[in-house]
C-alpha positions, 0 to 999 in steps of 0.5 A: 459356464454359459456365455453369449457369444462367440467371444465369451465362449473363446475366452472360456475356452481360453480360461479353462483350456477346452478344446471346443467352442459351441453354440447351442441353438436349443438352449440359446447358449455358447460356451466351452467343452471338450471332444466327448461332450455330449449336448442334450436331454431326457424327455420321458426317458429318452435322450434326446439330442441339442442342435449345437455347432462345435468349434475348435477352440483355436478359432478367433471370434470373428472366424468363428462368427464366419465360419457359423454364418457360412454353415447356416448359409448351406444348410438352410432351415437348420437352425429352425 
């Protein structure tokens, strides 16, 4: 299930009692899953991986907005 943001994606996690939170910068989506998912796409045959930053599920929104915003601020060009 796809969420929006931060919040969204927390209250999946809450619902379904995933471990994680992520943002996926290539598909613009957030949402809920667990330690082993995996974040991509076949492109002729080959997978290719997503940019997604993964969270714990134990984080608030407001940290997990916190904690995204610190990460784009050390790595700059990321997200681009």
């Amino acid at each position: 299930m796809a969420a929006q943001s931060w919040r969204e994606a927390k209250e999946i996690a809450d619902r379904e009692g995933a471990d994680l939170v992520f943002h996926n910068y290539d598909t613009k989506e957030y949402g809920a899953c667990s330690r082993d998912t995996t974040f991509g796409c076949f492109v002729k045959g080959e997978f290719v991986e997503e940019r997604c930053i993964c969270m714990p599920a134990k984080f608030s929104p407001e940290e997990l907005e916190k904690k995204e915003r610190a990460f784009l601020a050390e790595n700059p060009g990321w997200a681009e």
